[in-house]
C-alpha positions in Angstrom: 96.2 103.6 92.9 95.4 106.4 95.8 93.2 105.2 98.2 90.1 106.8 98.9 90.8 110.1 101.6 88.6 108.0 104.6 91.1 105.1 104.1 94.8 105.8 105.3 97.5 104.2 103.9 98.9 101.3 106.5 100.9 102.1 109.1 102.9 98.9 110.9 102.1 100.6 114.0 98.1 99.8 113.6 97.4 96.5 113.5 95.7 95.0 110.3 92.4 93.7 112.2 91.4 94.9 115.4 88.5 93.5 117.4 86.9 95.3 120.1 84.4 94.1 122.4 82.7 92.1 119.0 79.3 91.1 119.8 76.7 88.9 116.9 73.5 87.7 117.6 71.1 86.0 114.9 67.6 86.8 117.3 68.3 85.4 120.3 70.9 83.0 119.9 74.5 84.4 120.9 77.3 83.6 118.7 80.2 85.9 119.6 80.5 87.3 123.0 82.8 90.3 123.3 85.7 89.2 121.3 88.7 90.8 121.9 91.3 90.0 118.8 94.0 91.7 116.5 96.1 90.5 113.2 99.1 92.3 112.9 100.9 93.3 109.4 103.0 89.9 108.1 101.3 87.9 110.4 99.0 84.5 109.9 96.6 84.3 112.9 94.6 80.1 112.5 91.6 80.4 114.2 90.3 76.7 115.2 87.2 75.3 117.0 84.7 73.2 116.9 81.3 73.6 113.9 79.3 76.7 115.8 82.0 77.9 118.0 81.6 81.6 115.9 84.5 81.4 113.7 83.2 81.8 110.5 81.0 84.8 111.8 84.0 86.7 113.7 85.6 86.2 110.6 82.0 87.2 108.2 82.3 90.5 110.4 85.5 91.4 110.0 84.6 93.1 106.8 81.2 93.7 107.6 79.6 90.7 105.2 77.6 90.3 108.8 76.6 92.8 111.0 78.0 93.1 114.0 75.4 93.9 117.0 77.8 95.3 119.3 81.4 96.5 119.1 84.0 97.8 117.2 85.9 96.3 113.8 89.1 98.3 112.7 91.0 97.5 109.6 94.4 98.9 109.5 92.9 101.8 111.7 89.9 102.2 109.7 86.9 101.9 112.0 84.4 99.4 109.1 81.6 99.9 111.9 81.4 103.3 111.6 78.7 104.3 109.2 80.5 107.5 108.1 83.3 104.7 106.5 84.0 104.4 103.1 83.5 100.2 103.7 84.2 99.3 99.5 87.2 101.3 99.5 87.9 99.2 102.4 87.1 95.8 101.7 89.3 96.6 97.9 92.4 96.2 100.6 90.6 92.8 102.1 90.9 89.6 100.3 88.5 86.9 101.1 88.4 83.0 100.0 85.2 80.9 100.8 84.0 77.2 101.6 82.8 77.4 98.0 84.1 78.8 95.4 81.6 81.5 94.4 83.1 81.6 90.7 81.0 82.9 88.4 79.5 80.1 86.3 78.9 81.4 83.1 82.2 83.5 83.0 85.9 82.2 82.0 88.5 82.0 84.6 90.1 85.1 83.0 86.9 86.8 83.2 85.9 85.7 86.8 89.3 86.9 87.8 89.3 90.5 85.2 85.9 91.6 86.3 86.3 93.1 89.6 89.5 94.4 88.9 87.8 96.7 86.1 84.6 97.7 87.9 85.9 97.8 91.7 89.5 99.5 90.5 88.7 100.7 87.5 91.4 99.3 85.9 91.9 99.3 82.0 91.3 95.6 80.4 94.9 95.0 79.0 96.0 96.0 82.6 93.2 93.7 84.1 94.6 90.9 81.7 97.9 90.9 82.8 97.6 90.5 86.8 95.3 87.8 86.3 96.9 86.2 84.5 100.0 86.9 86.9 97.8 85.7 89.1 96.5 82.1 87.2 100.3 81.6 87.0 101.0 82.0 90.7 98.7 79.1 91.8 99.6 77.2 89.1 96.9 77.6 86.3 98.2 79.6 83.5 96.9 77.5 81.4 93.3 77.2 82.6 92.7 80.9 81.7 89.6 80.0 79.3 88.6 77.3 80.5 84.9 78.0 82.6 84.5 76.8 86.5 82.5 73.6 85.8 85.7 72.3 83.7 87.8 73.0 86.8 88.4 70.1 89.7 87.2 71.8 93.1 90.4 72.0 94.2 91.4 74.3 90.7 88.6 76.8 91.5 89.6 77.3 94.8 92.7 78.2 94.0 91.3 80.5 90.9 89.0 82.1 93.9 92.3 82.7 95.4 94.0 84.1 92.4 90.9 86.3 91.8 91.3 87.8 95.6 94.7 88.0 95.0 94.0 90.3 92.0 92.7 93.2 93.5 96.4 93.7 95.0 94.8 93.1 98.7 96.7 93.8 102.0 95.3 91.1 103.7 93.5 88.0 103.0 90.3 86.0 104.6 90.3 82.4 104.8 86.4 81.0 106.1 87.3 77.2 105.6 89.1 76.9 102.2 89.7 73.1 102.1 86.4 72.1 104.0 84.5 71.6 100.4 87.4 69.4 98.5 87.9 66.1 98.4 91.4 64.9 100.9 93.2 64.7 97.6 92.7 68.2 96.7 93.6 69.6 99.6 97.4 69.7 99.1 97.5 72.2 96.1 95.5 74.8 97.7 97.3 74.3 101.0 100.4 74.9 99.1 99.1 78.2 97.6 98.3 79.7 100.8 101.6 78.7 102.2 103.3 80.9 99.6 101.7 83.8 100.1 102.7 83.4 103.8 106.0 83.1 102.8 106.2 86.2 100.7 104.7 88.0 104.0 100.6 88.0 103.3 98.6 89.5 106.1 96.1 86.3 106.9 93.4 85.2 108.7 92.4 81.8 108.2 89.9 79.5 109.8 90.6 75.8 109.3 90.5 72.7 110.2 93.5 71.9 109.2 95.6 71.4 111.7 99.2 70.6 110.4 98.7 74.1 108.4 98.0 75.8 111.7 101.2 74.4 113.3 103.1 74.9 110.2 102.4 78.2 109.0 100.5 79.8 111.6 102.1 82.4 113.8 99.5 82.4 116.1 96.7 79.9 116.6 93.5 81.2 118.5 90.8 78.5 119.9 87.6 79.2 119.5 84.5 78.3 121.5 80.6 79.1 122.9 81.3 82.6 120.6 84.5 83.5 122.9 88.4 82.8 122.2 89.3 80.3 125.3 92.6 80.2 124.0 95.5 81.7 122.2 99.1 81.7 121.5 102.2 79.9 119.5 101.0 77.1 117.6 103.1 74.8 119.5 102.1 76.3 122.6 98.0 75.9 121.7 98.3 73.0 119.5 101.3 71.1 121.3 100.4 71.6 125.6 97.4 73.5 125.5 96.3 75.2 128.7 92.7 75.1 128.8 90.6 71.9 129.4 88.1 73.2 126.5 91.2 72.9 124.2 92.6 70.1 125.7 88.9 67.8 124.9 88.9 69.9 121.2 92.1 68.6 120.2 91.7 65.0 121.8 89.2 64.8 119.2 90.9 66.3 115.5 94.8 65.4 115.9 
């Protein structure tokens, strides 16, 4: 599909996310204070920190879902703060996976996973049909294709919200949390998922508390806190002799 004229196709050069000088405020209360940040193409970036640290809202504003107050949000080039920007041809090429699942209740998984794909990329049902359920198959749920969300474990509609982002043939995916609503059993299988797609070379941002997917599969790990990045680098660097006391206390307290 061509992309819309106001979106250019991706160039490795540009990197996937870029952050400039990112300010959000909800009234007076500061939550991100000129973040400076980039993904590049192939590349999963973990961001950590503690509850109210601003991850969830650097990562709300990376394709716009909040407003940033000040500063500048580029996706693969494409300046999403601009209000000349075509933001849903955008956001077509951004993937994102929430604490919940956000399934539509009333819908089948095939429809929850066909419906965007037809509206959003106007894509013919038989065609809509068969990347899903591509899709179901690739996190493991072929054959949960008519069953409906509230037949699902949590665990199983996560990883149908992740096969449904996975069906508008993103560039890059958002992670706010995935695991934080499942029960510790859970976790695994939708761990697993997102470990794939790193290995086949997804573009990912992913905030998490999960710790041993950070130093496994991260390529970088950034540590958030007080709405600024105190600390970034290898995840064995960050996670294994971190630099910054702020870190150093963060850590002491989740490993």
């Amino acid at each position: 599909m061509a992309h819309p004229a106001s979106v250019p196709t991706r160039s490795a050069a540009v990197p996937a996310i870029e952050v400039r000088a990112l300010c959000k405020s909800f009234g007076t209360n500061e939550v991100l204070k000129g973040i400076d940040f980039h993904v590049d193409h192939g590349e999963v970036v973990c961001v950590i920190g503690p509850s109210g640290s601003g991850k969830s809202t650097l990562l709300r504003c990376v394709n716009r879902l909040e407003e940033p107050t000040s500063g500048t949000v580029m996706v693969e080039g494409v300046d999403i703060t601009d209000s000349e920007t075509d933001l849903d041809g955008v956001r077509t090429r951004i993937g994102m996976v929430f604490q919940q699942f956000n399934l539509f209740p009333h819908l089948s998984v095939l429809k929850n996973l066909t419906l965007a794909q037809q509206r959003a990329k106007k894509r013919k049902k038989a065609e809509a049909v068969e990347v899903a359920r591509r899709n179901l198959a690739k996190v493991g749920l072929a054959e949960k294709a008519d069953a409906f969300p509230a037949q699902l474990s949590g665990g199983q509609q996560q990883r149908v919200a992740i096969a449904r982002a996975l069906s508008m043939d993103p560039d890059m995916m958002l992670f706010d949390e995935p695991t934080s609503a499942l029960d510790p059993e859970l976790v695994g299988d939708v761990l697993e998922v997102m470990k794939q797609l790193a290995r086949e070379g997804m573009t990912m941002m992913v905030v998490t508390h999960e710790m041993g997917f950070a130093r496994e599969v991260g390529d970088r790990v950034v540590f958030m806190d007080g709405g600024v990045v105190v600390e970034q680098g290898k995840p064995e660097d960050v996670l294994g002799n971190p630099q910054n006391e702020r870190t150093k206390l963060f850590l002491s307290k989740v490993l």
